[in-house]
N, CA, C and O atoms as a CHARMM CRD file, in Angstrom:
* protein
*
  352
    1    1 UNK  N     24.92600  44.44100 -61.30600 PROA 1      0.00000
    2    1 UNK  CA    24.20700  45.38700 -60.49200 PROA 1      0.00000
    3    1 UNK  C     25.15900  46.53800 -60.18800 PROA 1      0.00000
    4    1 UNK  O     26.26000  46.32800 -59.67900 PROA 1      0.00000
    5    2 UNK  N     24.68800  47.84900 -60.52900 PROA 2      0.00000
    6    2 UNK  CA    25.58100  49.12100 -59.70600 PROA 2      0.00000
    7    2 UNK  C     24.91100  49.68300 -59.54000 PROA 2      0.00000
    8    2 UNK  O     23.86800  49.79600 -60.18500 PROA 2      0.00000
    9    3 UNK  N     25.24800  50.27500 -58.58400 PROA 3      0.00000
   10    3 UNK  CA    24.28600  51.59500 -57.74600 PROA 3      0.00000
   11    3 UNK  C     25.11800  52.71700 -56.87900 PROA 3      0.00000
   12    3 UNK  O     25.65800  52.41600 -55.81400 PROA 3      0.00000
   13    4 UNK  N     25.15700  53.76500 -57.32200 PROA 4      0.00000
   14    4 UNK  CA    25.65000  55.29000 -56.72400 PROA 4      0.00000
   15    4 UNK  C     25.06200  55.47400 -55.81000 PROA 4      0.00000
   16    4 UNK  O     24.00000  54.91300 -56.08000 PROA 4      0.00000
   17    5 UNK  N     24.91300  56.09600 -54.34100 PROA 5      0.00000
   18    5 UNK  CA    24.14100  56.87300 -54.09400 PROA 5      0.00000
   19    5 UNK  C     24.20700  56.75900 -52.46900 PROA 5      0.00000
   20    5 UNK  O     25.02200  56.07000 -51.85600 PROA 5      0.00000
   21    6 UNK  N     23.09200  57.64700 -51.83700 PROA 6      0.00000
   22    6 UNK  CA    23.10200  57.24500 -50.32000 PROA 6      0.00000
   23    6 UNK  C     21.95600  56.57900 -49.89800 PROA 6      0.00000
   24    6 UNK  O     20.96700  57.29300 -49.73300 PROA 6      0.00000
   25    7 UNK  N     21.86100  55.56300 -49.71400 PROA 7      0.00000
   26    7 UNK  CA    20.92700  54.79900 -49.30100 PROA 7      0.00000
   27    7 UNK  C     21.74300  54.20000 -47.83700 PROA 7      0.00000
   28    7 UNK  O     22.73500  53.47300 -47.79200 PROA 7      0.00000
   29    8 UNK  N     21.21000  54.58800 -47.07200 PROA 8      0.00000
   30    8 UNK  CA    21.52700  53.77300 -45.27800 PROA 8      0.00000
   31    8 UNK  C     21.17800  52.47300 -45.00100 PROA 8      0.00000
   32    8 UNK  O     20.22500  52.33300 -45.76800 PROA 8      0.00000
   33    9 UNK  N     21.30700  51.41100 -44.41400 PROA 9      0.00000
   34    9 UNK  CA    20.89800  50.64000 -43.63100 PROA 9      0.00000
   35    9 UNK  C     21.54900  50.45800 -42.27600 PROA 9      0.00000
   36    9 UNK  O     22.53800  51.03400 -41.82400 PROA 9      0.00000
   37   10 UNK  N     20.45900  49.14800 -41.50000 PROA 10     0.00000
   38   10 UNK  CA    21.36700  49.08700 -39.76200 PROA 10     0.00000
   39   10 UNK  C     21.42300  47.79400 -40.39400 PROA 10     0.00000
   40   10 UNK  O     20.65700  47.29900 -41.22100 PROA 10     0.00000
   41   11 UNK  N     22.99000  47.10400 -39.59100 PROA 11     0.00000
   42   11 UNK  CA    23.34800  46.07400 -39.42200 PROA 11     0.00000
   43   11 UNK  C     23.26200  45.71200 -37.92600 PROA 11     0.00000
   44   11 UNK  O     23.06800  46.65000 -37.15300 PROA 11     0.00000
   45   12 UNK  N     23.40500  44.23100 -37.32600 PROA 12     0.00000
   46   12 UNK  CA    23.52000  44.15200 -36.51400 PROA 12     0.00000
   47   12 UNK  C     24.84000  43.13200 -36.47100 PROA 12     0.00000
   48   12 UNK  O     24.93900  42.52500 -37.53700 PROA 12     0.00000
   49   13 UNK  N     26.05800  42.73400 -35.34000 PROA 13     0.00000
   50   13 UNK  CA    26.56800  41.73100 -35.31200 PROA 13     0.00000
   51   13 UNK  C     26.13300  40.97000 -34.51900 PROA 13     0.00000
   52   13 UNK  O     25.06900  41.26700 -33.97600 PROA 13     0.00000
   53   14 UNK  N     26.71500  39.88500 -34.21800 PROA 14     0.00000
   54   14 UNK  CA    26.55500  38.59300 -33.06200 PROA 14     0.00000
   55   14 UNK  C     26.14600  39.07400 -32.33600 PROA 14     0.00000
   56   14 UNK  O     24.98000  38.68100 -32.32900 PROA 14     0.00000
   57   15 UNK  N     26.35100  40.17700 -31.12900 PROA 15     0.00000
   58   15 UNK  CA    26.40900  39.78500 -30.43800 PROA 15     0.00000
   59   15 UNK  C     25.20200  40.90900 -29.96300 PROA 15     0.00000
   60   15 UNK  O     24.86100  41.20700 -28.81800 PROA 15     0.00000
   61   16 UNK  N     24.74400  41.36300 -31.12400 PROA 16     0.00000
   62   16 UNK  CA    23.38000  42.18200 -31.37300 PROA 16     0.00000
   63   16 UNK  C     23.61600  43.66800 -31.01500 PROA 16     0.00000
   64   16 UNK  O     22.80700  44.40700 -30.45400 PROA 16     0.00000
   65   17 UNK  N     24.79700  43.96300 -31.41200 PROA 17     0.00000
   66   17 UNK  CA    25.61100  45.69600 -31.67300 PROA 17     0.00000
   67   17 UNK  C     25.14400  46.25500 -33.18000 PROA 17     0.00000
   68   17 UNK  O     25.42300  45.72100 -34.25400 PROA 17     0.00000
   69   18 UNK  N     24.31100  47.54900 -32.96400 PROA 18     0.00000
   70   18 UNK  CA    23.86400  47.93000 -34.58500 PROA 18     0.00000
   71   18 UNK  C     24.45500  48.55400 -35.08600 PROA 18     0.00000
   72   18 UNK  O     24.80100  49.23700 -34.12300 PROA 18     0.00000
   73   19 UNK  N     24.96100  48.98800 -35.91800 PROA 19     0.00000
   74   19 UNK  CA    25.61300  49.96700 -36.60600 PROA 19     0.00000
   75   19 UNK  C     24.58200  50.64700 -38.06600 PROA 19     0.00000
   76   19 UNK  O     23.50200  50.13800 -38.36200 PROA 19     0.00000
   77   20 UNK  N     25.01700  51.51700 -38.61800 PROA 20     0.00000
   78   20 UNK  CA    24.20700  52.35800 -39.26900 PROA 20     0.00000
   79   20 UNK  C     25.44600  52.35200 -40.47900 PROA 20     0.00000
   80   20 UNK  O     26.67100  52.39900 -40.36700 PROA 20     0.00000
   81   21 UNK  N     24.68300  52.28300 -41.50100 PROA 21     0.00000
   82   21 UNK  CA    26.13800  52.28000 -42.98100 PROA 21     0.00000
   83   21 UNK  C     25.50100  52.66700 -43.79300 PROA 21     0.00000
   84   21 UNK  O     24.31800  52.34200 -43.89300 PROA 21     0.00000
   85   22 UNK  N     26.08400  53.45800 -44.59500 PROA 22     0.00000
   86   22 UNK  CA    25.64900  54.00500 -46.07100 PROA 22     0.00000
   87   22 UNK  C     26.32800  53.54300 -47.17100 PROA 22     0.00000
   88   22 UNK  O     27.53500  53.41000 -47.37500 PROA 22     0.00000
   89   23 UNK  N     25.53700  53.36000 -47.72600 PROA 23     0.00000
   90   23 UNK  CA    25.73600  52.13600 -48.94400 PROA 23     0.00000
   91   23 UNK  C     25.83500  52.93000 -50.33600 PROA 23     0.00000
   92   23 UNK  O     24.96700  53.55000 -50.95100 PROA 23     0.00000
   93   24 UNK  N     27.59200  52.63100 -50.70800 PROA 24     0.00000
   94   24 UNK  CA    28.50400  53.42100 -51.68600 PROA 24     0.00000
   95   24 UNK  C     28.17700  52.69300 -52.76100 PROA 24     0.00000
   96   24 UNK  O     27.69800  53.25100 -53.74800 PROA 24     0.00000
   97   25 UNK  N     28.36700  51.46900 -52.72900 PROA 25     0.00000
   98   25 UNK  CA    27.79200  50.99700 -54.07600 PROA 25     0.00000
   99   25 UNK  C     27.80600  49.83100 -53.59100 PROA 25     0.00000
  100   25 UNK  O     28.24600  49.41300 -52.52000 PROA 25     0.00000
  101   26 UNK  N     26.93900  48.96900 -55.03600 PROA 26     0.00000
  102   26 UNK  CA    26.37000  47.46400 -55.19500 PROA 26     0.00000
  103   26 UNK  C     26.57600  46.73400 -56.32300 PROA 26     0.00000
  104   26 UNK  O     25.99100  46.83200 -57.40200 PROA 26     0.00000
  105   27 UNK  N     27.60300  45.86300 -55.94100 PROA 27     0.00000
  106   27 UNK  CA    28.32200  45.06100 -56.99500 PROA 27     0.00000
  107   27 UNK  C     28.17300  43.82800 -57.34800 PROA 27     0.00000
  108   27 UNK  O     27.35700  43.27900 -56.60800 PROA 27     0.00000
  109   28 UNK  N     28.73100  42.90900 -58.41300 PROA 28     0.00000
  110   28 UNK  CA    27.90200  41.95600 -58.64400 PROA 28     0.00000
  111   28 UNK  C     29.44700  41.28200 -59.12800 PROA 28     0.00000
  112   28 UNK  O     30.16000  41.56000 -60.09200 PROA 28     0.00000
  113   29 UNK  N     29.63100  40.21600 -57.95000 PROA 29     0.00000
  114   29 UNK  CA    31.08900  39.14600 -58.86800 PROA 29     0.00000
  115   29 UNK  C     30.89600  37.61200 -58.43900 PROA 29     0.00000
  116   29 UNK  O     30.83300  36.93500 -57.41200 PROA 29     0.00000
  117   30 UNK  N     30.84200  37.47400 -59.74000 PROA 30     0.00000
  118   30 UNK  CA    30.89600  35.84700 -59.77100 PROA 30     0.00000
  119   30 UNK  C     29.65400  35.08800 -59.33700 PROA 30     0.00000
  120   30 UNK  O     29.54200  33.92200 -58.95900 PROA 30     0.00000
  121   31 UNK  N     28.64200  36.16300 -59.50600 PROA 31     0.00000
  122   31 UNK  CA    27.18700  35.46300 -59.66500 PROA 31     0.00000
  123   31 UNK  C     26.60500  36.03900 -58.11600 PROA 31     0.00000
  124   31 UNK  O     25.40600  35.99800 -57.84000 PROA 31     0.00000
  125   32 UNK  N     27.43400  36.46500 -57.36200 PROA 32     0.00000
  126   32 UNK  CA    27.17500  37.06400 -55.65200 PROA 32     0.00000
  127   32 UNK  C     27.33200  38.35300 -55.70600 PROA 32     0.00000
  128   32 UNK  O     28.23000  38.91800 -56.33000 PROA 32     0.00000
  129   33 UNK  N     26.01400  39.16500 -54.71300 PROA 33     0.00000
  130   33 UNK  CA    26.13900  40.32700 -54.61800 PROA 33     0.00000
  131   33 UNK  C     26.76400  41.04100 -53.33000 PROA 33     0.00000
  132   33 UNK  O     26.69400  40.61300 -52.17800 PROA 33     0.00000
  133   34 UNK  N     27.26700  41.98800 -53.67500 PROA 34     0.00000
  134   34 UNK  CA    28.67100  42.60900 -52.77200 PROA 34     0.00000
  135   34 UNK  C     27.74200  44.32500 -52.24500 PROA 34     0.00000
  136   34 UNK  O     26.99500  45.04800 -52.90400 PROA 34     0.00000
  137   35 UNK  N     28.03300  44.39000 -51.41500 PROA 35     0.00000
  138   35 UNK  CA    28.13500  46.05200 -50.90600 PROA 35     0.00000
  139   35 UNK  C     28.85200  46.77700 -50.44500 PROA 35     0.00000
  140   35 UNK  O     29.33900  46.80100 -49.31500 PROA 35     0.00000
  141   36 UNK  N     29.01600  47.65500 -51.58300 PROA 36     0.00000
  142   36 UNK  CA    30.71900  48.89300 -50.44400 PROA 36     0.00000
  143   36 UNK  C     30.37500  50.04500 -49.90400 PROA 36     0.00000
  144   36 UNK  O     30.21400  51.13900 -50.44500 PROA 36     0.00000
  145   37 UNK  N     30.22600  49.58200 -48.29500 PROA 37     0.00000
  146   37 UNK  CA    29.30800  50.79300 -47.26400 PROA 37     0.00000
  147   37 UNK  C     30.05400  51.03300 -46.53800 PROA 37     0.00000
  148   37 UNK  O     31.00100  50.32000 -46.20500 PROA 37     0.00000
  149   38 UNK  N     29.63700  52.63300 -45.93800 PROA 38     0.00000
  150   38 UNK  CA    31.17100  53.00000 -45.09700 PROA 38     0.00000
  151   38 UNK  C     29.85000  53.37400 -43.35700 PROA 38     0.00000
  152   38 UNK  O     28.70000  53.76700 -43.16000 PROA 38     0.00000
  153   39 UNK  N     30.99900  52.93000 -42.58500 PROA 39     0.00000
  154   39 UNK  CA    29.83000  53.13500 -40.93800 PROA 39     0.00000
  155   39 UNK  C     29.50600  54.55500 -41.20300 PROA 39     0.00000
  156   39 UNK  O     30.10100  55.28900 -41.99100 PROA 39     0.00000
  157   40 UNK  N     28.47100  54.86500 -40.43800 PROA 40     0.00000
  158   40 UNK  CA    27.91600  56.11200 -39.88300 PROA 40     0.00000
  159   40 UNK  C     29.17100  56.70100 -39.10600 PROA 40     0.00000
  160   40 UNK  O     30.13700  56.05900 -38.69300 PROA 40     0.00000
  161   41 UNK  N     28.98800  57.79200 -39.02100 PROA 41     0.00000
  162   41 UNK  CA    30.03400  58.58800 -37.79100 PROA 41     0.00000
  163   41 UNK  C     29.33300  58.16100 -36.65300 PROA 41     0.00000
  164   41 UNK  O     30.05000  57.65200 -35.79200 PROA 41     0.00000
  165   42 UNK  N     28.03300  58.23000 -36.38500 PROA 42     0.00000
  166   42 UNK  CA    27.44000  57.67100 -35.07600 PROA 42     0.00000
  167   42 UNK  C     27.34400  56.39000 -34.57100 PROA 42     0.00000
  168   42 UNK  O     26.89200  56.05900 -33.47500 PROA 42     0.00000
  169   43 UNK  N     28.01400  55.36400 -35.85200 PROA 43     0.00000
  170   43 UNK  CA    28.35800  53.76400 -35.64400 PROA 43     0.00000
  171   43 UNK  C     29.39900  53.64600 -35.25800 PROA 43     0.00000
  172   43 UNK  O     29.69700  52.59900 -34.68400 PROA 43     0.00000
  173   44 UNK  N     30.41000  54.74200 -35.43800 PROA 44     0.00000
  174   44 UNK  CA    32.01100  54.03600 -35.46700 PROA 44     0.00000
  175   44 UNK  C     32.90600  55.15900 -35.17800 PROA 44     0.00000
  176   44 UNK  O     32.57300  56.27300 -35.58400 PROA 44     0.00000
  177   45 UNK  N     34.18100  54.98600 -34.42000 PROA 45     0.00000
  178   45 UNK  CA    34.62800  56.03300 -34.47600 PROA 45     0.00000
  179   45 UNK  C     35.76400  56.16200 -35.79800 PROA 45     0.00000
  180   45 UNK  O     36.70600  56.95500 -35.77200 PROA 45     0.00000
  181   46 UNK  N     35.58600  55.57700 -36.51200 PROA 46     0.00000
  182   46 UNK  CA    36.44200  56.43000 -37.86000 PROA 46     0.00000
  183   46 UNK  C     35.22100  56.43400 -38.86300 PROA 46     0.00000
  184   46 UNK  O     34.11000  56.18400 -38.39500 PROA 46     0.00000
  185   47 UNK  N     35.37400  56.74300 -40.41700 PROA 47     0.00000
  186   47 UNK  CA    34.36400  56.15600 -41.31600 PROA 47     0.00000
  187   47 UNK  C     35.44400  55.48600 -42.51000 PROA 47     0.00000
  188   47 UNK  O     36.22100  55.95300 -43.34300 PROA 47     0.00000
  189   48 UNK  N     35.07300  54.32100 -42.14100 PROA 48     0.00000
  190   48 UNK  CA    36.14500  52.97500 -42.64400 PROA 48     0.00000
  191   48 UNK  C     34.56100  52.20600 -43.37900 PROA 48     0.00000
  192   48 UNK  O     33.47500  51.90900 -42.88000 PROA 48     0.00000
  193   49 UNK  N     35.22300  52.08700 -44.98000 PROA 49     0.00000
  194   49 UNK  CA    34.37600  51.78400 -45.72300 PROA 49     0.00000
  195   49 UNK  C     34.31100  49.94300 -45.84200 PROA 49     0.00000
  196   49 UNK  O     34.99700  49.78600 -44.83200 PROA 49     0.00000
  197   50 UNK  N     34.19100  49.36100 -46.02400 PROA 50     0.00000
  198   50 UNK  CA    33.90600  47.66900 -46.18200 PROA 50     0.00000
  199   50 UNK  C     33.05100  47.25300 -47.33200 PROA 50     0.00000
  200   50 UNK  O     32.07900  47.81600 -47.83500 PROA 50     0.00000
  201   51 UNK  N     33.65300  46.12200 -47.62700 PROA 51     0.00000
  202   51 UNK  CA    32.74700  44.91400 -48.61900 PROA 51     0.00000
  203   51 UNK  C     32.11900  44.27900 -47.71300 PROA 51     0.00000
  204   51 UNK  O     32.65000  43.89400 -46.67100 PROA 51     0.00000
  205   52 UNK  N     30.89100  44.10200 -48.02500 PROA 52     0.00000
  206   52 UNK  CA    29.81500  43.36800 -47.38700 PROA 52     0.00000
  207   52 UNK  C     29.03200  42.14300 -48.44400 PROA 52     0.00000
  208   52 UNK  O     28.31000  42.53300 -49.36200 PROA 52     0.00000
  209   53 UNK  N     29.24600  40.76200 -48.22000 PROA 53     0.00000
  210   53 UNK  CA    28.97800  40.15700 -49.24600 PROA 53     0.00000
  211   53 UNK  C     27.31400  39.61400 -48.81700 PROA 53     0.00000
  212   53 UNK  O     27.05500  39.58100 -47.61400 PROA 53     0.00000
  213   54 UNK  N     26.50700  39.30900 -49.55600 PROA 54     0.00000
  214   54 UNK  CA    24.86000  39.54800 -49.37200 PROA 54     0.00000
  215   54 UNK  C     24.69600  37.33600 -49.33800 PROA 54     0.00000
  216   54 UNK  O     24.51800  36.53200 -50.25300 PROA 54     0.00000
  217   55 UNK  N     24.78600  37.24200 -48.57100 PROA 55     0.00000
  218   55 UNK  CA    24.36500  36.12100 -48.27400 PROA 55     0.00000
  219   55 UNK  C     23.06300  35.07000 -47.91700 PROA 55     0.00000
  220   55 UNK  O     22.88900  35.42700 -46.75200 PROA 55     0.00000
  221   56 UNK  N     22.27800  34.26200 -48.09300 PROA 56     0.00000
  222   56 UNK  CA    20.85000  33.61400 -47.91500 PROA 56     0.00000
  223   56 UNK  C     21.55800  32.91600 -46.21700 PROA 56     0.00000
  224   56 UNK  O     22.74000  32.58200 -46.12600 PROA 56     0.00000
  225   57 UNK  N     20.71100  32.82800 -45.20300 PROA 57     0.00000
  226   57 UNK  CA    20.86600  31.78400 -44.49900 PROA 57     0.00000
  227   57 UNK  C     19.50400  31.55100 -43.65100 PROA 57     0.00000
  228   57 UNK  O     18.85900  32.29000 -42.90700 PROA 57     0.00000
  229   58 UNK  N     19.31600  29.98800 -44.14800 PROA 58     0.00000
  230   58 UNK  CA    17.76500  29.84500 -43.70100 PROA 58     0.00000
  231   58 UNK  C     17.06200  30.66400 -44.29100 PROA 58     0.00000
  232   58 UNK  O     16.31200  31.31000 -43.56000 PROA 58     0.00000
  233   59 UNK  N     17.02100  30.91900 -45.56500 PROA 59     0.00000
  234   59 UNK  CA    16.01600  31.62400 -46.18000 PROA 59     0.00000
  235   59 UNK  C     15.90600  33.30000 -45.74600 PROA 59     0.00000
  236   59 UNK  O     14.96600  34.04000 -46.03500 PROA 59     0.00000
  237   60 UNK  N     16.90200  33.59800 -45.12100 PROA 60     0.00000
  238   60 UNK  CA    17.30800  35.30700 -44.82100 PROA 60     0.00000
  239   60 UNK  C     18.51200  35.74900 -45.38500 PROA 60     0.00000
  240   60 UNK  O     19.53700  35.14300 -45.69800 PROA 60     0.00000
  241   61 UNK  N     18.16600  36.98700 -45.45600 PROA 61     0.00000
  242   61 UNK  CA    19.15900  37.92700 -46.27800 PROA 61     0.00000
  243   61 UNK  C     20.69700  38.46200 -45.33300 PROA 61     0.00000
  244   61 UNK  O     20.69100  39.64200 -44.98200 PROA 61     0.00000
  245   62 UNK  N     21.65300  37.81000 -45.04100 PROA 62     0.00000
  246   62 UNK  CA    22.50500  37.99600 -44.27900 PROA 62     0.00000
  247   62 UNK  C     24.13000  38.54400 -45.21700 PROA 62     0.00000
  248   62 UNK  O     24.76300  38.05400 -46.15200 PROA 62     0.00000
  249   63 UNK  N     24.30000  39.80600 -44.34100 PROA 63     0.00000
  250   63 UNK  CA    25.14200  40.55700 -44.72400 PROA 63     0.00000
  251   63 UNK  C     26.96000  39.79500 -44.21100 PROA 63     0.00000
  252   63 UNK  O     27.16400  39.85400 -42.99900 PROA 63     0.00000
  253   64 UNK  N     27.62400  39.43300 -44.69900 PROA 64     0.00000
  254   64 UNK  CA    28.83800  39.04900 -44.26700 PROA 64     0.00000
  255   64 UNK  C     29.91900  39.83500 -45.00600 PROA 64     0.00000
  256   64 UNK  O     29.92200  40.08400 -46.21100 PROA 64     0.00000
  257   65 UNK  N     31.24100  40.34300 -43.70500 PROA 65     0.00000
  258   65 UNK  CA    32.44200  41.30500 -43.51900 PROA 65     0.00000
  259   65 UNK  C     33.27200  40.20600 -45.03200 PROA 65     0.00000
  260   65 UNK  O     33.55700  39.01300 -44.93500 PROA 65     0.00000
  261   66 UNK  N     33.41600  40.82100 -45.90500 PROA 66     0.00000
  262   66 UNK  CA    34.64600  39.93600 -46.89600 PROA 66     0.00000
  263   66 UNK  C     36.42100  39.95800 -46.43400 PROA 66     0.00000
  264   66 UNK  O     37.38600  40.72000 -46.48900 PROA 66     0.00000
  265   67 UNK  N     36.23600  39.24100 -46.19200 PROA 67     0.00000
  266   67 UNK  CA    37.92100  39.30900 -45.41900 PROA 67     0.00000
  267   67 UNK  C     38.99600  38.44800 -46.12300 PROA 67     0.00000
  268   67 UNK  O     40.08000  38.45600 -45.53900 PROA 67     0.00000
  269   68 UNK  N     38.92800  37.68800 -47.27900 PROA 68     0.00000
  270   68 UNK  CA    39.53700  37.26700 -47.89100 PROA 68     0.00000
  271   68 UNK  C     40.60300  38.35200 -49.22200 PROA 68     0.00000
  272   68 UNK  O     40.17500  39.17300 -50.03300 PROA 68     0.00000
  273   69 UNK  N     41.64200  38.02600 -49.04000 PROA 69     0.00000
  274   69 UNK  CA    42.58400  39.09600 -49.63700 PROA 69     0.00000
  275   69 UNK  C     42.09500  39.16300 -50.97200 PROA 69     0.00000
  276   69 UNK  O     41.88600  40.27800 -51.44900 PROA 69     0.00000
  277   70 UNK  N     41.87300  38.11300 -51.66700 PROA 70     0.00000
  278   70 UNK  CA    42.35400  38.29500 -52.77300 PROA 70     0.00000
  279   70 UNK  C     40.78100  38.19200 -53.36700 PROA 70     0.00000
  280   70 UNK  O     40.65400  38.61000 -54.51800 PROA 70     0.00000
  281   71 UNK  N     39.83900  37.79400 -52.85300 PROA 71     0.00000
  282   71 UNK  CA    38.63400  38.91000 -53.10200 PROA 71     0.00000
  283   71 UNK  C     38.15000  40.10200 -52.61200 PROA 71     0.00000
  284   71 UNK  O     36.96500  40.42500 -52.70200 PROA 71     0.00000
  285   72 UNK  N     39.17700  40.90400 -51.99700 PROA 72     0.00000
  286   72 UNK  CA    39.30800  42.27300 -51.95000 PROA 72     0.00000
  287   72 UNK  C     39.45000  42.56000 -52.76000 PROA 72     0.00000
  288   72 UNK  O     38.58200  43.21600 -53.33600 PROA 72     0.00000
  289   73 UNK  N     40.67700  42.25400 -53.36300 PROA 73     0.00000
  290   73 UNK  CA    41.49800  42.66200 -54.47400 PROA 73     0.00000
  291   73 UNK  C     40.33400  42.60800 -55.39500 PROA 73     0.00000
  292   73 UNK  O     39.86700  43.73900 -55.52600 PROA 73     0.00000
  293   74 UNK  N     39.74000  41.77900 -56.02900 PROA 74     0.00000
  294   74 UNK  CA    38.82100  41.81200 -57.12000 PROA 74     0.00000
  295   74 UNK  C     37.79900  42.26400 -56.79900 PROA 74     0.00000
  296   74 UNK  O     37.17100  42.46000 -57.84000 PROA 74     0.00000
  297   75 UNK  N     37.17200  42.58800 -55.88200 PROA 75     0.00000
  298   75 UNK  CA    35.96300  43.86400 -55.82100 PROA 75     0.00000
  299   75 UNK  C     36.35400  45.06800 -55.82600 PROA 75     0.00000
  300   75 UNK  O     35.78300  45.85600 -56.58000 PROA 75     0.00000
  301   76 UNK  N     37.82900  45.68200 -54.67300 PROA 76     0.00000
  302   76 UNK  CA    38.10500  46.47400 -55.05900 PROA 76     0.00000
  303   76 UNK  C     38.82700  47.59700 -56.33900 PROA 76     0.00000
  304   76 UNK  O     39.10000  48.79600 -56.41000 PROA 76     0.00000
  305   77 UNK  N     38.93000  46.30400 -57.29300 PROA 77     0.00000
  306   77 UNK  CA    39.27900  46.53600 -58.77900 PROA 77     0.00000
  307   77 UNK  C     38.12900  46.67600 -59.56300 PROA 77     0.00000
  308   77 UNK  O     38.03200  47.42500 -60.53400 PROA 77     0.00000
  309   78 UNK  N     37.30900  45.98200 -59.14700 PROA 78     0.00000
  310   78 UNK  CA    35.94600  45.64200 -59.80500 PROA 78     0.00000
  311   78 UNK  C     34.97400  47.04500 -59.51500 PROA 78     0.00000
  312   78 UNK  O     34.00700  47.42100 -60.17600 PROA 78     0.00000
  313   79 UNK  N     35.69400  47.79700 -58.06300 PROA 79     0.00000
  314   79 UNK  CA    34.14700  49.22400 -57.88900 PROA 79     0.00000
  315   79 UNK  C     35.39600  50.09500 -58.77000 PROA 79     0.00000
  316   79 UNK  O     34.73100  50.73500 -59.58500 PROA 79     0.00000
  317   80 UNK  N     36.66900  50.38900 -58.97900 PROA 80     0.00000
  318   80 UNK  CA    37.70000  51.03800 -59.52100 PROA 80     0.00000
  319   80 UNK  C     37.06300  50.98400 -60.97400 PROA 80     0.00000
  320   80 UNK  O     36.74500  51.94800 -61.67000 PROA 80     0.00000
  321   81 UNK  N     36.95900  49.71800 -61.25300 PROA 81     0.00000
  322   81 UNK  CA    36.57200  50.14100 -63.03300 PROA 81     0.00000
  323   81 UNK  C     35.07500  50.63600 -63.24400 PROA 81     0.00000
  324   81 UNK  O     34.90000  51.38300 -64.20700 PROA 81     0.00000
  325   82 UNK  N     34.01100  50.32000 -62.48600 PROA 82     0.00000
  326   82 UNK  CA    32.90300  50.73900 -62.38500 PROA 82     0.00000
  327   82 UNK  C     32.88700  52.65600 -61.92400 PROA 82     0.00000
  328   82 UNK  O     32.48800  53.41700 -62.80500 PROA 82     0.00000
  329   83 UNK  N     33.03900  52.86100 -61.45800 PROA 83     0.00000
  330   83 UNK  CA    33.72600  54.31300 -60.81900 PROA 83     0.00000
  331   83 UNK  C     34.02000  55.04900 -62.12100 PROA 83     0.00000
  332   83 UNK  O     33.34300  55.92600 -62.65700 PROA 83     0.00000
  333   84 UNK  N     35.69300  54.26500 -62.69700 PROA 84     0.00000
  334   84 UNK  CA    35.80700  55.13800 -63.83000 PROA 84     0.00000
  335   84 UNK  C     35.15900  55.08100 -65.29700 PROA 84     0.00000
  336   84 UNK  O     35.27100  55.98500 -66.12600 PROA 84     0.00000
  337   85 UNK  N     34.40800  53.78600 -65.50600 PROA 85     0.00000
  338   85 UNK  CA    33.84400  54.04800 -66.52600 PROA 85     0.00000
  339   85 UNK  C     31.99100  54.54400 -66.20300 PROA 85     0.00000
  340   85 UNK  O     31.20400  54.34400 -67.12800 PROA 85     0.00000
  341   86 UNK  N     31.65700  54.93200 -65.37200 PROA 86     0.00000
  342   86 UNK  CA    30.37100  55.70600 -65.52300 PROA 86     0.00000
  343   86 UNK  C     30.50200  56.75500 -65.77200 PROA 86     0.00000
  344   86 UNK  O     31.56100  57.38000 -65.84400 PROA 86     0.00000
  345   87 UNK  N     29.31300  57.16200 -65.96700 PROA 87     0.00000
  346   87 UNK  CA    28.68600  59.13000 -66.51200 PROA 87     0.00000
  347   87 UNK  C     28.68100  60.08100 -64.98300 PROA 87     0.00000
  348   87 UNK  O     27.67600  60.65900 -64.56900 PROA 87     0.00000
  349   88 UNK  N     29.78800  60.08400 -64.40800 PROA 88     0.00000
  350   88 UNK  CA    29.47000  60.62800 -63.06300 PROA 88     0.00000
  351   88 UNK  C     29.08500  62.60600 -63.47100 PROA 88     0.00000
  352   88 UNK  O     28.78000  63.37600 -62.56000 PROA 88     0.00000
């Protein structure tokens, strides 16, 4: 799966805080789909981009923060080669 472009969504966390993210791209590793969205300026005070890994729970579509190093490392290698080999 890849996808360019600006498409928004709201997240919410725990503790039911929304934030607003625009969604840089949509990646696909190891059979799981990934999203690299950066906050709104009106969500956050910097715009700090994140992997968001697309998760089922109870039969819902739940967004989870990827915080593991070394699948950083391979998504963020993984949007690097996607990036440079498209028709931008």
């Amino acid at each position: 799966m890849e996808h360019f472009g600006s498409d928004f969504l709201v997240v919410s966390d725990a503790d039911g805080t929304e934030y607003e993210l625009e969604v840089l791209a949509e990646l696909e590793y190891l059979g799981v789909s990934y999203i690299y969205a950066a906050f709104s300026p009106t969500s956050a005070d910097s715009l700090d981009a994140v992997f968001l890994k697309n998760m089922e729970e109870d039969g819902e579509s739940v967004l989870e923060l990827v915080e593991d190093q070394q699948e950083l490392a391979a998504l963020e290698a993984l949007l690097e080669d996607q990036i440079f080999d498209s028709d931008l």
